[in-house]
PASE-908621 format. One line per 2 residues: number of its first residue (from 0); their letters; for each residue z negated, x negated, y negated of C-alpha. Coordinates in nm, 2 decimals. Each point is the difference from the previous one (the first is absolute). Example, Ala and Ser with C-alpha at 12.3 -4.5 7.8 and 13.67 -1.06 7.14 Angstrom:
<nodes>
0> as> -0.78/-1.23/0.45; 0.07/-0.14/-0.34 .
</nodes>
This chain:
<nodes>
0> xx> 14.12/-11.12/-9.61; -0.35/-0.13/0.15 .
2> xx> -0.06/0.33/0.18; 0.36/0.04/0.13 .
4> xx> 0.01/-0.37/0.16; -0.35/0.11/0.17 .
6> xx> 0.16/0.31/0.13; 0.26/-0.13/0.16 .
8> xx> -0.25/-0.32/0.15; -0.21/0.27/0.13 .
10> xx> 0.29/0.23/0.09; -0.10/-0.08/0.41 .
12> xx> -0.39/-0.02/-0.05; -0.18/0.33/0.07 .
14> xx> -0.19/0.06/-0.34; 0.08/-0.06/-0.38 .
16> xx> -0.23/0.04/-0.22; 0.05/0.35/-0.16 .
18> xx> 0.08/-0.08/-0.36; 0.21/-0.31/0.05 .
20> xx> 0.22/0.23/0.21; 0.03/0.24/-0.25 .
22> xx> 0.07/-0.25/-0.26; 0.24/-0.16/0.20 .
24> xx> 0.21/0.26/0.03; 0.00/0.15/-0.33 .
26> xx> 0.09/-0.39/-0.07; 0.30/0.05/0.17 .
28> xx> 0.11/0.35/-0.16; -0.01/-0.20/-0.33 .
30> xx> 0.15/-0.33/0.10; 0.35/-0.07/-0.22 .
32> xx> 0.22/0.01/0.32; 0.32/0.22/0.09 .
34> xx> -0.13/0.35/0.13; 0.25/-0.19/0.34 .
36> xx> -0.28/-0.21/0.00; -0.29/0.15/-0.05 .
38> xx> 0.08/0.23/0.29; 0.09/-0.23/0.24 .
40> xx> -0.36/-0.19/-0.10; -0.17/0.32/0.07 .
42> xx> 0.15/0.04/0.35; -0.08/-0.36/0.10 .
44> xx> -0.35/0.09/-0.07; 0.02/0.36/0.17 .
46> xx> -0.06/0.17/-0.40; 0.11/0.33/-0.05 .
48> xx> 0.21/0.09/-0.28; -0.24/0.27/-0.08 .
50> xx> -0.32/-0.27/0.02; 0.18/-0.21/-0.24 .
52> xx> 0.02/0.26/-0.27; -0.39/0.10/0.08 .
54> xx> -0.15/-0.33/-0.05; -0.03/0.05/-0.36 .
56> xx> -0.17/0.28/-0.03; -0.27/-0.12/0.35 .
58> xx> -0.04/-0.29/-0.21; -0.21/0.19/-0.24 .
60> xx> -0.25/0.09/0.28; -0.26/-0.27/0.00 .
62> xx> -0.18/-0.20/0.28; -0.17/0.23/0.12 .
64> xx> 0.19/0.33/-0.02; 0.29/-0.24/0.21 .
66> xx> -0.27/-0.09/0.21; -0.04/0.35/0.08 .
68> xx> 0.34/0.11/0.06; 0.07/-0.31/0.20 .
70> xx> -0.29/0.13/0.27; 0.10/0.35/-0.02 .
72> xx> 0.34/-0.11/0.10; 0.17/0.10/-0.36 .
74> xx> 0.34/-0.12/0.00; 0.15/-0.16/-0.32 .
76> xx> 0.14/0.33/-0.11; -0.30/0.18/0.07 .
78> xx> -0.21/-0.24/-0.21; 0.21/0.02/-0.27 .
80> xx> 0.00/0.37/0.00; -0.38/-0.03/-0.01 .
82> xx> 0.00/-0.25/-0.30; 0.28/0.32/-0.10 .
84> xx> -0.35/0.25/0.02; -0.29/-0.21/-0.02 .
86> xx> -0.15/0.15/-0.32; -0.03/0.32/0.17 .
88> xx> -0.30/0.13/0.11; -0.06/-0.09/0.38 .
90> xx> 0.37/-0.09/0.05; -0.09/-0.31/0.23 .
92> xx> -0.22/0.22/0.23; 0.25/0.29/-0.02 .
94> xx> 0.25/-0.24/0.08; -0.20/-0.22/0.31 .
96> xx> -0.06/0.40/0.08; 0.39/0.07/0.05 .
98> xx> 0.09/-0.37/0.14; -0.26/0.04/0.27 .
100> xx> 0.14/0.38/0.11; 0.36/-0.14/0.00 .
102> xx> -0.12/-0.25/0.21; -0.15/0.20/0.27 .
104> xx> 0.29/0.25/0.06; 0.24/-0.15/0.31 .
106> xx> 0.27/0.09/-0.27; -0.10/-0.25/-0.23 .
108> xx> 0.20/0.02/-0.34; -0.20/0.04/-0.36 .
110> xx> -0.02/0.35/-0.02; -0.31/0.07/-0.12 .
112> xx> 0.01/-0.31/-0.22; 0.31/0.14/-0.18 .
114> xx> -0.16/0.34/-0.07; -0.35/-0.18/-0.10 .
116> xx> 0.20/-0.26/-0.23; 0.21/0.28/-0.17 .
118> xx> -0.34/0.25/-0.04; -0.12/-0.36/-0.13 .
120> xx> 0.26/-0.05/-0.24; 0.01/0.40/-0.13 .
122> xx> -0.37/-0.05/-0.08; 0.06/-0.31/-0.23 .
124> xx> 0.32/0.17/-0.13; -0.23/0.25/-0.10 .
126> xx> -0.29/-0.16/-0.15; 0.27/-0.23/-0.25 .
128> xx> 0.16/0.32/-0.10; -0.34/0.17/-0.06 .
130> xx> -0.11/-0.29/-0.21; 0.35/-0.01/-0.16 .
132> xx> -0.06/0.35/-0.09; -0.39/-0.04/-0.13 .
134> xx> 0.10/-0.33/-0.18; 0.29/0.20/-0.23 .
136> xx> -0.24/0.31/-0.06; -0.27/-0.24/-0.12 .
138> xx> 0.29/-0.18/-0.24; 0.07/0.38/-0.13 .
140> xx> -0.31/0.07/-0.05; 0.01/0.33/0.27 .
142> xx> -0.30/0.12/0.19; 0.03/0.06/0.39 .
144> xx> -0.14/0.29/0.07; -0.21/0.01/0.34 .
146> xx> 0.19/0.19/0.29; -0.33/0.19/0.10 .
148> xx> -0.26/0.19/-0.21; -0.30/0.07/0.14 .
150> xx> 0.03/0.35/0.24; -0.07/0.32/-0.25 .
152> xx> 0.06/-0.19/-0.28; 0.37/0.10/-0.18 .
154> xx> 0.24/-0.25/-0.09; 0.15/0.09/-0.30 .
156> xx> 0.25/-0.22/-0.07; 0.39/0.07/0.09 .
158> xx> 0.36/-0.18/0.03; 0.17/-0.01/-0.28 .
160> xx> 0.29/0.21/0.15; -0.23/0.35/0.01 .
162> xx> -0.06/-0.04/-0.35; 0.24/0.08/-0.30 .
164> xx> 0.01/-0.11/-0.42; -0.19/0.29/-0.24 .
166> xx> 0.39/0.06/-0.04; 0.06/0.04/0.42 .
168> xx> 0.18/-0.32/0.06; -0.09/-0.21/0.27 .
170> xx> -0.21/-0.27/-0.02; 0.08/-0.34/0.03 .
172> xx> -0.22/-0.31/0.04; 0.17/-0.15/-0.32 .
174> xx> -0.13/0.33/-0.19; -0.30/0.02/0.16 .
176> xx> -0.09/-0.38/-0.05; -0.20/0.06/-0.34 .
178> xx> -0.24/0.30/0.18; -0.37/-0.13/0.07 .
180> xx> 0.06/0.19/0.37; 0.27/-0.22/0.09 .
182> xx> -0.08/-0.18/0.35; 0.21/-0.05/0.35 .
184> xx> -0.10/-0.03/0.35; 0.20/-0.15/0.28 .
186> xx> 0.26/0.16/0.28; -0.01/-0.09/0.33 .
188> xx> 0.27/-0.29/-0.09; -0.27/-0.08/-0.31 .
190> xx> 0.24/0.12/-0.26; -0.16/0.15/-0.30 .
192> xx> -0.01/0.36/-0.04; -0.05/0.08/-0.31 .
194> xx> -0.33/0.29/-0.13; -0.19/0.14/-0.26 .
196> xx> -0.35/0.00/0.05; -0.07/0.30/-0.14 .
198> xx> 0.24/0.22/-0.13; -0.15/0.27/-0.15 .
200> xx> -0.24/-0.26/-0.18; 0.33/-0.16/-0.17 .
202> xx> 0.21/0.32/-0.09; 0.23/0.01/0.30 .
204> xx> 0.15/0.30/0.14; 0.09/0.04/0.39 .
206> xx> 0.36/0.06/0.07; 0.09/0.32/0.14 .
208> xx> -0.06/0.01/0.37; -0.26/-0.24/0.02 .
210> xx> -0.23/-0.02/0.29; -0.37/0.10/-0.09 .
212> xx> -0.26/-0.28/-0.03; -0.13/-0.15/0.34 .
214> xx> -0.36/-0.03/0.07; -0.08/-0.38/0.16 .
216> xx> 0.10/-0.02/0.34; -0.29/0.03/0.30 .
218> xx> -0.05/-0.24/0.20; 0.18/0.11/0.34 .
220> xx> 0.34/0.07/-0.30; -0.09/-0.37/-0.12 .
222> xx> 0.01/-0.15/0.37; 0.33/0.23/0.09 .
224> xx> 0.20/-0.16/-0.36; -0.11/-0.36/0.13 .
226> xx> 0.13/0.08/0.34; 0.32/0.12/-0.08 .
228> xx> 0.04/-0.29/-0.27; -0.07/-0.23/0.24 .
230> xx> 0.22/0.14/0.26; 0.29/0.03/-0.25 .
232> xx> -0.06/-0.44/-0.10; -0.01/-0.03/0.38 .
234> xx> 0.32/0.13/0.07; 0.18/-0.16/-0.27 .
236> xx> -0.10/-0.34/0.12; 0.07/0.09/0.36 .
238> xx> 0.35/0.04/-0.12; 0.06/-0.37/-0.09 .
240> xx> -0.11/-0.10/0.36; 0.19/0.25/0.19 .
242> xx> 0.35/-0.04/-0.20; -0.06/-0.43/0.05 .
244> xx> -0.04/0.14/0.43; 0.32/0.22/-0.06 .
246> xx> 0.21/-0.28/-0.14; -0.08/-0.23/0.27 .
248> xx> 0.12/0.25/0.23; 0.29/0.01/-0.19 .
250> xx> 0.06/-0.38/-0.02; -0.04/-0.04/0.31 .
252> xx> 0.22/-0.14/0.28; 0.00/0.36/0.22 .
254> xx> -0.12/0.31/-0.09; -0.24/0.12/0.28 .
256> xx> 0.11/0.29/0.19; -0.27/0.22/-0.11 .
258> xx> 0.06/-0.03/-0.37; 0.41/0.07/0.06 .
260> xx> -0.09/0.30/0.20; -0.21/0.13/-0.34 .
262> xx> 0.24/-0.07/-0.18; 0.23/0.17/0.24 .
264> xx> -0.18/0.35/-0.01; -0.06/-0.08/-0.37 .
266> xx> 0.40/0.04/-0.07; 0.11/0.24/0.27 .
268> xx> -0.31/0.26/-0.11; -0.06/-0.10/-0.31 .
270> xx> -0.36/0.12/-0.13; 0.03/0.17/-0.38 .
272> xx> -0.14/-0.35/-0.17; 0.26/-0.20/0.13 .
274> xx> 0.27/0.25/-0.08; -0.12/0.04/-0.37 .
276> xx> -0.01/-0.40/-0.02; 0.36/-0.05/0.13 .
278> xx> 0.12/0.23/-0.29; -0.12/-0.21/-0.27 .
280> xx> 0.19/-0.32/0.09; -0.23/-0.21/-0.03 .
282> xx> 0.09/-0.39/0.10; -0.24/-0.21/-0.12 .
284> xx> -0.30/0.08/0.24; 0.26/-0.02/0.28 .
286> xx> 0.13/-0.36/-0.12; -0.40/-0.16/-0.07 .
288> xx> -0.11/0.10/0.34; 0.36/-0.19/0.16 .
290> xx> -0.04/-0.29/-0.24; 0.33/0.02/-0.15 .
292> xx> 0.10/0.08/-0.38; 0.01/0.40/-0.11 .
294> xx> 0.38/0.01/0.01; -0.03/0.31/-0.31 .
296> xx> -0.23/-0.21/-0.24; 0.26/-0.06/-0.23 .
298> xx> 0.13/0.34/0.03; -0.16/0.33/-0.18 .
300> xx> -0.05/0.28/0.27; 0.26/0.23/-0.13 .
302> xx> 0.26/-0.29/-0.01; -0.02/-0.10/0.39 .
304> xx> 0.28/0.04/0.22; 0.09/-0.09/0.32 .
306> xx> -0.28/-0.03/0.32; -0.19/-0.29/-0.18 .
308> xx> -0.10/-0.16/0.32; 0.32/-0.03/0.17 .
310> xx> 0.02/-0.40/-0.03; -0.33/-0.03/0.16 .
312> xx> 0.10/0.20/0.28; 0.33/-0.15/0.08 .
314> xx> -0.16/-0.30/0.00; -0.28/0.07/0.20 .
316> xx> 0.00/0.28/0.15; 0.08/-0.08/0.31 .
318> xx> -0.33/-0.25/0.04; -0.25/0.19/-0.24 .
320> xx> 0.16/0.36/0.02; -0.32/0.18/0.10 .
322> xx> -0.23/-0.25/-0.24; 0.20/0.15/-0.31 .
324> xx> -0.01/0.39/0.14; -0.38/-0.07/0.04 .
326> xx> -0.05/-0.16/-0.36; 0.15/0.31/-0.11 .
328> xx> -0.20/0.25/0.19; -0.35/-0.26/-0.09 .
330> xx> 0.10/0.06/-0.39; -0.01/0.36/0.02 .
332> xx> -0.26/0.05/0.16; -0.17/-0.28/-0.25 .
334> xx> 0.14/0.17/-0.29; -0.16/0.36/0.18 .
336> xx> -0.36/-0.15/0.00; 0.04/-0.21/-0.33 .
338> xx> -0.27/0.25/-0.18; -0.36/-0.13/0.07 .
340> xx> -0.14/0.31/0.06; 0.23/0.05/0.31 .
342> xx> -0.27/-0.10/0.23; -0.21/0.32/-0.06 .
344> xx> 0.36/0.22/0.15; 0.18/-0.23/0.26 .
346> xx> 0.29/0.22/0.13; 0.07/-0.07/0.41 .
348> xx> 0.32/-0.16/-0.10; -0.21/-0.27/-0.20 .
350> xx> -0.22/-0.04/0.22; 0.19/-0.08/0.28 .
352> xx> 0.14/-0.26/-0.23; -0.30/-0.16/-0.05 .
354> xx> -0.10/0.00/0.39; 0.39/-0.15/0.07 .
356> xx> -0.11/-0.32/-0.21; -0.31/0.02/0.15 .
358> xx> 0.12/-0.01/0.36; 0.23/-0.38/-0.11 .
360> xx> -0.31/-0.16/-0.10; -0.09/0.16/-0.36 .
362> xx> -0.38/0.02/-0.07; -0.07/0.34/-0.17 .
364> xx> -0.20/0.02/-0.32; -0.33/0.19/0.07 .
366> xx> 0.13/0.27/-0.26; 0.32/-0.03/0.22 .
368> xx> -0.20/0.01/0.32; -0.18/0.31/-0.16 .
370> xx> 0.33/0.21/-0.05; 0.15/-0.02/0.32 .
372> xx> -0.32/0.10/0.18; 0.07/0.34/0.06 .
374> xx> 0.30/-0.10/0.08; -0.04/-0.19/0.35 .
376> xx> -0.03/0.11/0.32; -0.33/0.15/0.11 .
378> xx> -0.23/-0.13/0.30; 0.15/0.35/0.19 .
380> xx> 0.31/-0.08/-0.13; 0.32/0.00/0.28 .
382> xx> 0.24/-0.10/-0.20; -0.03/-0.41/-0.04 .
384> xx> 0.33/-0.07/-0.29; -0.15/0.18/-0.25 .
386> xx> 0.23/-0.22/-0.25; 0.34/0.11/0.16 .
388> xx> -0.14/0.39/-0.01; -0.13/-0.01/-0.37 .
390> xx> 0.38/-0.16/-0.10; 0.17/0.26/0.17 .
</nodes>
C-alpha cells in the first residue's frame, strides 16, 4: 500500500521512480476493493485498465531492464510484453528496433512492434515446444535423428509409414518400439515423426509404392528447405497480428469507407474463395472477429436452422451493418490463406486483401510484404488504385 500512497503523492510531480510506479500499480490491481472501486482509483490517477492488468507481469523486469524501457519510452503494456519475451534471444533490441520505427512514422501506432512481439512470441513458442518434444524422446529413450547428412552421404533411415510387418501390415510406433532402429525427428511444429534407422539392417520391407532413397540434400536444396520453412512459420505468426488489425476494424465505431467499398465488390463479384467459404456456414470466425458469442456453438452443423445471425442484425444493423458484412468477407478471406504455405501463391484477390488492411494503418509482415510485391503498381504504372482493380 506504500507504493500506491507514493503514486498518488507524486501523481502531479514529473518523474517516479520507475519501479515504485510499477509496483504501485500492480498494488492497486491486487488491492481487496470492489472492481467499482478499483476503476474509479485508476481514473483518478489517469491508469489504464489495460496498465493495471500489465503491472504484474512488468514487475518481473528488474531495475535496469525498467530503466531501459522507461528511456526508450516503453509504455506499461509494452514493458510487460517485454518481461512476456525477455528470455528470447535479442528480444529487447528487436523490440527498441520496432519501438523506434513506430515512432518515426507521422502515423504513429505500434505496428511494427506488434509484428516484432508476435515473431517474438512464435520463436519462444517454438523453442518450449522443441524442448517439450526433446525432453519426452529422452524419457522414451528415442534417438533424434539429425535432419542433414553430410552431401553424398545416403541416409538410410525411413518413416515408419513406408515400411510394412514381414506379414505386410503397417507399422506402428507401438510395434516398432522394441527395433534397435527405432528413432524420430521433428516437423516443422516439432512433432515427432516417427523412423527406422535402417530398414534393411532390421528386416523391414518398403510398402508398395514407396519413394526410392534420397541422397543428402546439397547445399543450394538445404538453403531452399530453410527458406520455405521459414517463410511458412512467418506467415502463420503474421496471421495472429493481422486478424487482432481486422477485429479492430470490426469493433470499431465506423467502418472506413475504403474497407465497405471492399467489402462491397467482395459480395456483388464475389472471387471463388469467398464463394466456397459462404457455402460451408461457418459462424464462428464471423462471430470472434465482431466480439460476440458463435450463435451455432451449441448447435451440430447439420442441425442449424434459421439465418443464425438474425438477432445481431436486427439489433444492429442499422449502426454496424457494413462492420458485420466486412467481418464476413475478412473470415473468408482468412479462412482462404489459413495454410502457411499460402505466401509462396498469393492469388490477386488475396492480395488486394492484404493491401486494403494495409492502406487503414496495418503494418505488413515482411513475408506479407514479400507476396504482394508483384502485385503493386510499377514506377511506369498509370493506373494509381491498384487495390480497387485487383478486387474487381
Amino acid at each position: 500500500m506504500a507504493h500506491l500512497l507514493s503514486l498518488i503523492e507524486n501523481d502531479h510531480r514529473d518523474q517516479m521512480h520507475d519501479r515504485d510506479r510499477v509496483k504501485a500499480i500492480e498494488t492497486l490491481a491486487l488491492i481487496d476493493v470492489s472492481e467499482e472501486q478499483r476503476e474509479k482509483m485508476a481514473r483518478a490517477l489517469k491508469i489504464k485498465r489495460a496498465e493495471l492488468r500489465a503491472a504484474r507481469e512488468a514487475a518481473r523486469l528488474d531495475d535496469a531492464q525498467l530503466h531501459r524501457a522507461s528511456i526508450q519510452g516503453f509504455d506499461l503494456i509494452q514493458m510487460a510484453e517485454m518481461a512476456e519475451v525477455g528470455n528470447v534471444s535479442r528480444a529487447v533490441q528487436i523490440l527498441e528496433d520496432a519501438h523506434a520505427k513506430d515512432a518515426a512514422e507521422e502515423s504513429g501506432g505500434r505496428g511494427h512492434w506488434d509484428q516484432a512481439l508476435a515473431r517474438l512470441r512464435q520463436s519462444k513458442a517454438d523453442a518450449e515446444a522443441r524442448q517439450t518434444a526433446l525432453d519426452g524422446l529422452k524419457r522414451a529413450d528415442v534417438p533424434l535423428l539429425p535432419d542433414y547428412f553430410p552431401y553424398g552421404t545416403k541416409d538410410t533411415s525411413r518413416p515408419l509409414t513406408e515400411l510394412r510387418t514381414p506379414l505386410g501390415a503397417p507399422l506402428t510406433p507401438d510395434k516398432h518400439a522394441y527395433c534397435s532402429g527405432h528413432a524420430a525427428r521433428l516437423d516443422e511444429e516439432f512433432q515427432p515423426v516417427w523412423y527406422c534407422s535402417d530398414p534393411a539392417t532390421y528386416g523391414h520391407k518398403l510398402r508398395p509404392g514407396a519413394k526410392p532413397t534420397k541422397q543428402s540434400m546439397s547445399e543450394e536444396d538445404k538453403e531452399a528447405r530453410a527458406r520455405t520453412i521459414a517463410g511458412n512459420k512467418a506467415w502463420k505468426t503474421a496471421r495472429t497480428v493481422r486478424e487482432d488489425f481486422v477485429k479492430r476494424l470490426c469493433k470499431g465505431k465506423s467502418l472506413p469507407e475504403p474497407v465497405r467499398q471492399f467489402a462491397l465488390r467482395t459480395v456483388m463479384s464475389p472471387p471463388y474463395l469467398y464463394a466456397k467459404w459462404c457455402e460451408q456456414g461457418e459462424t464462428e470466425s464471423v462471430a470472434q472477429l465482431l466480439g460476440v458469442p458463435d450463435p451455432t456453438a451449441d448447435r451440430s452443423r447439420t442441425s442449424r436452422e434459421g439465418d443464425p445471425f438474425d438477432d445481431l442484425v436486427a439489433r444492429l444493423g442499422k449502426a454496424k451493418g457494413w462492420h458485420q458484412v466486412f467481418a464476413q468477407v475478412a473470415a473468408a478471406f482468412e479462412y482462404s490463406m489459413r495454410e502457411p504455405k499460402t505466401w509462396q501463391g498469393l492469388s490477386r484477390h488475396q492480395a488486394a486483401y492484404l493491401l486494403c488492411l494495409k492502406a487503414e494503418g496495418y503494418r505488413l509482415s515482411d513475408v506479407e510484404e514479400l507476396t504482394v510485391t508483384k502485385y503493386l503498381p510499377q514506377p511506369n504504372d498509370e493506373n494509381e488504385d491498384q487495390v480497387t482493380d485487383l478486387a474487381a
